[in-house]
MOPAC internal coordinates of N, CA, C and O (Angstrom, degrees):
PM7 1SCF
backbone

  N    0.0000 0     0.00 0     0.00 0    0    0    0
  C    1.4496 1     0.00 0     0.00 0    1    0    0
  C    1.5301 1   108.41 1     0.00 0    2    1    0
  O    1.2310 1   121.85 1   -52.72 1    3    2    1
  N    1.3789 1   114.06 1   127.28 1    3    2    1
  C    1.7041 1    94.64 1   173.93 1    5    3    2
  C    1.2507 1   118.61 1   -83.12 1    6    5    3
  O    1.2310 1   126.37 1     6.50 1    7    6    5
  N    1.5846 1   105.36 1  -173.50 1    7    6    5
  C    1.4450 1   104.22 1  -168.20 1    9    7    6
  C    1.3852 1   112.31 1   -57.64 1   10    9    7
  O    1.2310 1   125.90 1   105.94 1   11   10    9
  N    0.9374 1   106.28 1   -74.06 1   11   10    9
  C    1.6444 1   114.78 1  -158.19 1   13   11   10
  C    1.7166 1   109.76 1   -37.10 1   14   13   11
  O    1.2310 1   121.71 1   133.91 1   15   14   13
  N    1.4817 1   114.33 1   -46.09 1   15   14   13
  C    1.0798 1   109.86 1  -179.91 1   17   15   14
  C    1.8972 1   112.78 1   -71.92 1   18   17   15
  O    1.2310 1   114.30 1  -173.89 1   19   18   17
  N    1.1480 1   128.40 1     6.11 1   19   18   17
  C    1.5016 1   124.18 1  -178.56 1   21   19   18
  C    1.5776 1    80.08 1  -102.09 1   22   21   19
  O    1.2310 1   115.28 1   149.62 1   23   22   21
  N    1.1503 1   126.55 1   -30.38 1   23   22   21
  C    1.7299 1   107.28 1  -166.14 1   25   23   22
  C    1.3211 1   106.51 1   -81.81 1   26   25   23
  O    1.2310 1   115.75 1   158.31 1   27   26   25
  N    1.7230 1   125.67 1   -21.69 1   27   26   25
  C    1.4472 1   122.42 1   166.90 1   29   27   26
  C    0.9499 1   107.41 1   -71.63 1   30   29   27
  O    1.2310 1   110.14 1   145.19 1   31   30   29
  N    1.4019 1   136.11 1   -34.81 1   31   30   29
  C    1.6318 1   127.09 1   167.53 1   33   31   30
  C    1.4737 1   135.81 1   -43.78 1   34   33   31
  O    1.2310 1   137.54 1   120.47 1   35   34   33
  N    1.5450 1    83.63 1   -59.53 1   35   34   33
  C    1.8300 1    88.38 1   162.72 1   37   35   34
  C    1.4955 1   119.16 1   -66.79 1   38   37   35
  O    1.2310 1   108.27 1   140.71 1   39   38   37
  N    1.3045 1   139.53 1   -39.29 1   39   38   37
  C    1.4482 1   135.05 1  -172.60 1   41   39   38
  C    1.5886 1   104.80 1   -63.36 1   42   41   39
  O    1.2310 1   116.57 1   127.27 1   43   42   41
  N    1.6604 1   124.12 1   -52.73 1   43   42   41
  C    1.3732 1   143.76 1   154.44 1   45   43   42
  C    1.7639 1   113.61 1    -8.47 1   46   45   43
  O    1.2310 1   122.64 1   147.32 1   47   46   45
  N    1.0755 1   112.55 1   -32.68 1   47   46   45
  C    1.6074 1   145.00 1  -154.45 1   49   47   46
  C    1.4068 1   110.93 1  -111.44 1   50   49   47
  O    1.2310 1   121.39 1  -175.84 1   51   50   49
  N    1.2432 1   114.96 1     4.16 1   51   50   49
  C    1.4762 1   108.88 1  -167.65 1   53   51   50
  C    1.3984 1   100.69 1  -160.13 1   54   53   51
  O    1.2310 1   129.95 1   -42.40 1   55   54   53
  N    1.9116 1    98.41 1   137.60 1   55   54   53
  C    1.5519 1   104.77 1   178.60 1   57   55   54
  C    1.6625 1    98.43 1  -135.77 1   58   57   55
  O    1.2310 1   125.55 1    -4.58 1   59   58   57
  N    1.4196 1   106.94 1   175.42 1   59   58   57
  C    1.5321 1   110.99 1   162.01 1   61   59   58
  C    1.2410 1   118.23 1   -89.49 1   62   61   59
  O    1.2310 1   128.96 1   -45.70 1   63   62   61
  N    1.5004 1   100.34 1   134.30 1   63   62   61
  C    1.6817 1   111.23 1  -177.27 1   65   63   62
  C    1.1662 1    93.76 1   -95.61 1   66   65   63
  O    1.2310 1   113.40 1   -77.66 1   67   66   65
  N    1.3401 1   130.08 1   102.34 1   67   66   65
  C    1.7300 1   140.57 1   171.94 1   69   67   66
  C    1.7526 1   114.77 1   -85.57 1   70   69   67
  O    1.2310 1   124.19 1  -172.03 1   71   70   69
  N    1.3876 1   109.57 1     7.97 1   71   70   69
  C    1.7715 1   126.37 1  -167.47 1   73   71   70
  C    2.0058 1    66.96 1  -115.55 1   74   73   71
  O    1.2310 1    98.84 1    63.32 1   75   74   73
  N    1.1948 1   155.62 1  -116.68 1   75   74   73
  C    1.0969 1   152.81 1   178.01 1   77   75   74
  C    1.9090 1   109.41 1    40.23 1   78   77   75
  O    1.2310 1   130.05 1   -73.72 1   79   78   77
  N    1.1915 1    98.23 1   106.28 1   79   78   77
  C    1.9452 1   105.66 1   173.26 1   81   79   78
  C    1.0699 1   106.52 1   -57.37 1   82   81   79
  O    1.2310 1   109.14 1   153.12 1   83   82   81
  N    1.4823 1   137.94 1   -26.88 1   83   82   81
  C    1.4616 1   139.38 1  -154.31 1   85   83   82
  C    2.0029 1   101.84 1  -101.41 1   86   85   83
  O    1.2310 1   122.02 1   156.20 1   87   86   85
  N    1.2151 1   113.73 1   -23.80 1   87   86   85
  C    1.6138 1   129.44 1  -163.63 1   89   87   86
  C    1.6976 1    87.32 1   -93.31 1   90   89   87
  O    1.2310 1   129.36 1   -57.00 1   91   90   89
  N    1.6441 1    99.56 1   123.00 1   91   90   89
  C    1.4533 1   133.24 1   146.39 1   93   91   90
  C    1.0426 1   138.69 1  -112.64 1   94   93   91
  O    1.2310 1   116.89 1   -38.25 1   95   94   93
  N    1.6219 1   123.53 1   141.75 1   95   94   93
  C    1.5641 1   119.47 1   167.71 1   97   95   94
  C    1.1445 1   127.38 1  -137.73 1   98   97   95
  O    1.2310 1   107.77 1   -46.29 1   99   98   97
  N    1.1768 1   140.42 1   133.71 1   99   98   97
  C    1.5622 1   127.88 1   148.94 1  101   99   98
  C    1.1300 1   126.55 1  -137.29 1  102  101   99
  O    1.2310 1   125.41 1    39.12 1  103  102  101
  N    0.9598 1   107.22 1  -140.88 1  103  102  101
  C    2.2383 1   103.76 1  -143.29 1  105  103  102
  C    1.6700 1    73.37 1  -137.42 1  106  105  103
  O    1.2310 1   126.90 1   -43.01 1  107  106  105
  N    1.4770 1   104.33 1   136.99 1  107  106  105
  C    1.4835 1   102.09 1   157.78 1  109  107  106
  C    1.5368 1   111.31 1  -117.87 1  110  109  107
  O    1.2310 1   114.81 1    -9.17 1  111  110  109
  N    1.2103 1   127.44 1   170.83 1  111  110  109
  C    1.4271 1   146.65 1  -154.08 1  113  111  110
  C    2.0662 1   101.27 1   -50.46 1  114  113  111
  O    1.2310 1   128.83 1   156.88 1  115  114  113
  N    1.0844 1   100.59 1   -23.12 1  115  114  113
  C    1.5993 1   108.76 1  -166.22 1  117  115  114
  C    1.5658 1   107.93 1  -115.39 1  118  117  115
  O    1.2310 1   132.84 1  -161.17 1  119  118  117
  N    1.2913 1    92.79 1    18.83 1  119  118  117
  C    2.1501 1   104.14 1  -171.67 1  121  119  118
  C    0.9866 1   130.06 1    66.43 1  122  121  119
  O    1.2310 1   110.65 1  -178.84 1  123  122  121
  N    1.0803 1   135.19 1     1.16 1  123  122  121
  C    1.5964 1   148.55 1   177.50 1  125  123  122
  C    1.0596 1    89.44 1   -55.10 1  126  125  123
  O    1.2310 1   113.30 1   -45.97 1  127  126  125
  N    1.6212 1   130.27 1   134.03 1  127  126  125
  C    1.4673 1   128.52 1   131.65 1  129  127  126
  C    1.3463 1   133.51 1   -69.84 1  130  129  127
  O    1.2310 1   115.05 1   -63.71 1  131  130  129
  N    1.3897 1   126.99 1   116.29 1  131  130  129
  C    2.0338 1   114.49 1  -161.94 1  133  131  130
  C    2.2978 1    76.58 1  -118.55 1  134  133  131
  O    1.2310 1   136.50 1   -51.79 1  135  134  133
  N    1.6052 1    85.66 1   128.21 1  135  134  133
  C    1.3179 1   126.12 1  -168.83 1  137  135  134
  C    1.7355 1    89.77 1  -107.01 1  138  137  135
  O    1.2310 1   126.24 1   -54.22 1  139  138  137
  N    1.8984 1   105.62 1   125.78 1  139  138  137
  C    1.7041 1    98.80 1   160.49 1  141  139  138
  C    1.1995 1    93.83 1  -150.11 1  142  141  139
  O    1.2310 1   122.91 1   -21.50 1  143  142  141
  N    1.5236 1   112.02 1   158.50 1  143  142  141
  C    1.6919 1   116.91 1   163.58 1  145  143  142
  C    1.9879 1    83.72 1  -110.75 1  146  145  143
  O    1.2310 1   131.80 1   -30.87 1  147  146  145
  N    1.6301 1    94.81 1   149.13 1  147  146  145
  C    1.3687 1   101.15 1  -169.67 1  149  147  146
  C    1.6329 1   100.17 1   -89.30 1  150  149  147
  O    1.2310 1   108.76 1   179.45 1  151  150  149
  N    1.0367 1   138.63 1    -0.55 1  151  150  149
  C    1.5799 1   146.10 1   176.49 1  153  151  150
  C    1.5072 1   110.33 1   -86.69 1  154  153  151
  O    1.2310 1   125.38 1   139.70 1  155  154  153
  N    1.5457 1   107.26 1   -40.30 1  155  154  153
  C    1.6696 1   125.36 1   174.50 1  157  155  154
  C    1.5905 1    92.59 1    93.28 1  158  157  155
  O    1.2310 1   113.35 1  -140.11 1  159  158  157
  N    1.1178 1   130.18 1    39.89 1  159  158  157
  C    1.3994 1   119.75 1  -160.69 1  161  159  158
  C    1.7271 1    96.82 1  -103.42 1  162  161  159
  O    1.2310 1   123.16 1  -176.52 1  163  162  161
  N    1.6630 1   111.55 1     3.48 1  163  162  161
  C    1.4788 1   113.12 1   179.84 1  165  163  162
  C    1.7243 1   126.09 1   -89.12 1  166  165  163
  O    1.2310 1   117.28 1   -50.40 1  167  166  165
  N    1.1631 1   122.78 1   129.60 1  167  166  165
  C    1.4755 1   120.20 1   152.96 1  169  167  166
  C    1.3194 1   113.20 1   -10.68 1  170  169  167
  O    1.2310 1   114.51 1   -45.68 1  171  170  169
  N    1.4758 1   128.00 1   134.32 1  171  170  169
  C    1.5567 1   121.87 1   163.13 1  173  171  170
  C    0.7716 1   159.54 1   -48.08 1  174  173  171
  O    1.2310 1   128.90 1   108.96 1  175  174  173
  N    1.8293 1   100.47 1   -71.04 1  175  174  173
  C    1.2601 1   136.69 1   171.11 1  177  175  174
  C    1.7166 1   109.58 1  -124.12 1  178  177  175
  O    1.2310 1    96.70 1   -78.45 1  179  178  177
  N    0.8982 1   158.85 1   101.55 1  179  178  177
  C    2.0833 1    96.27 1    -2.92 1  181  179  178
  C    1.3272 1   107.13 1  -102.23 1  182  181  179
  O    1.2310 1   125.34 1   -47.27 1  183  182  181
  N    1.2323 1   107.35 1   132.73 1  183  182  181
  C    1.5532 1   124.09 1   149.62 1  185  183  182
  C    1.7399 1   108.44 1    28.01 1  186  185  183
  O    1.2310 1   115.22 1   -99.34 1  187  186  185
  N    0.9314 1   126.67 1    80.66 1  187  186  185
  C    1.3142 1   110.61 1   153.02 1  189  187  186
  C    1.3174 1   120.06 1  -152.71 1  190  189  187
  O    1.2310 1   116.87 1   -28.38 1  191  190  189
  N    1.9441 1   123.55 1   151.62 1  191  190  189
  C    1.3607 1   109.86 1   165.93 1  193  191  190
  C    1.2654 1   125.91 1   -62.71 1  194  193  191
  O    1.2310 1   118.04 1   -17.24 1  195  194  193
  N    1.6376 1   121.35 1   162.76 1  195  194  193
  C    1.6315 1   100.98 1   159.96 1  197  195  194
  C    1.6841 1   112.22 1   -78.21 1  198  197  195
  O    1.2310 1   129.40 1   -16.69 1  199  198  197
  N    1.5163 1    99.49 1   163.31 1  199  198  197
  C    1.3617 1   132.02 1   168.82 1  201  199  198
  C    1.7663 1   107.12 1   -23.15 1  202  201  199
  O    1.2310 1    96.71 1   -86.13 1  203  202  201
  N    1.0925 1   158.83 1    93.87 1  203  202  201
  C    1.4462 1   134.66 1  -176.37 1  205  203  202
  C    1.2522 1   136.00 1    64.11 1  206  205  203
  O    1.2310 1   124.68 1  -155.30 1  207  206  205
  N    1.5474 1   108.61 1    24.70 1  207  206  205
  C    1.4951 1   144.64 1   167.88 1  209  207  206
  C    1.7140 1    89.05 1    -3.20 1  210  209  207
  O    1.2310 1   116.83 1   -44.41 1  211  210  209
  N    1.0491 1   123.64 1   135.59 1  211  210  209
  C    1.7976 1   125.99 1   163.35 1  213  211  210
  C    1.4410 1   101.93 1   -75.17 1  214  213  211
  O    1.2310 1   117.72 1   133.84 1  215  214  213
  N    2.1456 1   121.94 1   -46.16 1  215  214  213
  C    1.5008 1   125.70 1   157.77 1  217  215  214
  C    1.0760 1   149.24 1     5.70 1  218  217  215
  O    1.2310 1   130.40 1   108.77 1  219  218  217
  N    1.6693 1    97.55 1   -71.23 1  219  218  217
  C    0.8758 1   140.62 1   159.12 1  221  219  218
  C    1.4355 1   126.70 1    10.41 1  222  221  219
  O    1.2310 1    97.33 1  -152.68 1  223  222  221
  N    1.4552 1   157.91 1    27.32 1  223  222  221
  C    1.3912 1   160.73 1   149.08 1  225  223  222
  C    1.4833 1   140.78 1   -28.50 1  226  225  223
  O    1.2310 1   115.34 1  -106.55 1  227  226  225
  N    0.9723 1   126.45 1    73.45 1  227  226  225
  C    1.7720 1   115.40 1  -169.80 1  229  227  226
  C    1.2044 1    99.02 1   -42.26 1  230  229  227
  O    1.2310 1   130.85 1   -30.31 1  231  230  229
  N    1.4364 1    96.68 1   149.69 1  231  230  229
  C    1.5871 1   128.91 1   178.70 1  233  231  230
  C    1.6632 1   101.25 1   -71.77 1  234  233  231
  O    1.2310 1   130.46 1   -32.36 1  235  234  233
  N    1.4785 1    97.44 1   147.64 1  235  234  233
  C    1.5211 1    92.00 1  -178.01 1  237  235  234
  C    1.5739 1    92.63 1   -90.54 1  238  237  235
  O    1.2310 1   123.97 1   -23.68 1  239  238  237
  N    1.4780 1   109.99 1   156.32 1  239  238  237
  C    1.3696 1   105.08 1   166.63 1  241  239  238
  C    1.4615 1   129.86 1   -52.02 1  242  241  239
  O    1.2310 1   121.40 1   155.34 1  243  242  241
  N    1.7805 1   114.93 1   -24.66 1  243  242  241
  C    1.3216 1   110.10 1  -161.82 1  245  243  242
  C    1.4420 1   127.70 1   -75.87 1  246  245  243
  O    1.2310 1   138.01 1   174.40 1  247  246  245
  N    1.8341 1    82.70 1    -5.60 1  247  246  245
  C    1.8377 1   104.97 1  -176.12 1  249  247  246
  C    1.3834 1   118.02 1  -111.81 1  250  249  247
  O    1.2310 1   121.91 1  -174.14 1  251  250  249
  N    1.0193 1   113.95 1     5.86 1  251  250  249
  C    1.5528 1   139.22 1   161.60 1  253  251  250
  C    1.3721 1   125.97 1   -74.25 1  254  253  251
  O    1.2310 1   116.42 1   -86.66 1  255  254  253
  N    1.6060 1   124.41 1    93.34 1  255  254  253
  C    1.1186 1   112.60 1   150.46 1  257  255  254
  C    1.9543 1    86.92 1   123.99 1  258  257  255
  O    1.2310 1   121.68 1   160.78 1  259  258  257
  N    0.9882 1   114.40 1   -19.22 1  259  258  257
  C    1.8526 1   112.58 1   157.22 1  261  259  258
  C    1.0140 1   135.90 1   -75.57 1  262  261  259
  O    1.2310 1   122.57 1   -41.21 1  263  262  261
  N    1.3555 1   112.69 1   138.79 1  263  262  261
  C    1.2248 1   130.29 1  -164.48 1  265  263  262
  C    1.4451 1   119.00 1  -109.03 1  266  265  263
  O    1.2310 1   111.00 1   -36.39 1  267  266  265
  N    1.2701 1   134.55 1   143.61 1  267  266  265
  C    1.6254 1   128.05 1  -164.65 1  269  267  266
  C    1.2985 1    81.34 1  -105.39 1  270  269  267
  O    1.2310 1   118.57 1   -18.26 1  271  270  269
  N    1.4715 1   120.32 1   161.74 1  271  270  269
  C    0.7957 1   136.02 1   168.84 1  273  271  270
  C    1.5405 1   118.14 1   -96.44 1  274  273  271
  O    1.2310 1   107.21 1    -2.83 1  275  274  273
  N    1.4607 1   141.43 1   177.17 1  275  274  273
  C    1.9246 1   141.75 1   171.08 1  277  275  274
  C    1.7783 1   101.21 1   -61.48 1  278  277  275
  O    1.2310 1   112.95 1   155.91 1  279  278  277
  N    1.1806 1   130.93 1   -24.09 1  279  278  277
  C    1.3330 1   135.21 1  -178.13 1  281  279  278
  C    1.5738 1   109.29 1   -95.32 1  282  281  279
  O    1.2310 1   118.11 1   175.16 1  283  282  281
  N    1.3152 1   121.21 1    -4.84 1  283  282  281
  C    1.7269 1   118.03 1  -179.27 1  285  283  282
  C    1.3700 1   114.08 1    64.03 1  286  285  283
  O    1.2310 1   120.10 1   180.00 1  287  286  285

């Protein structure tokens, strides 16, 4: 198989787990979304976890769904 097509295979294979304790995001002032897993255990370019992350943690609910405010 050549390269390029094994590297669409693997990317094909992979999504963001946004339910994940370790997965962050936000919006900066100019709309960009900046995407991180706090372990670094993600794909780069683009953005993704691996396949069955070992990481892997559900989000607790209590941190789900808040918002910081311009004052932190």
């Amino acid at each position: 198989m050549p390269i390029g097509q094994a590297r669409d295979a693997r990317l094909s294979t992979m999504a963001v787990s946004e339910d994940c304790r370790h997965y962050s995001s936000r919006s900066t002032p100019s709309g960009d979304q900046l995407q991180r897993c706090k372990l670094s255990a993600n794909e780069e370019n683009p953005f993704a976890c691996p396949e069955g992350c070992v990481f892997f943690e559900p989000r607790s609910i209590s941190g789900t769904g808040w918002q910081i405010g311009p004052n932190g």
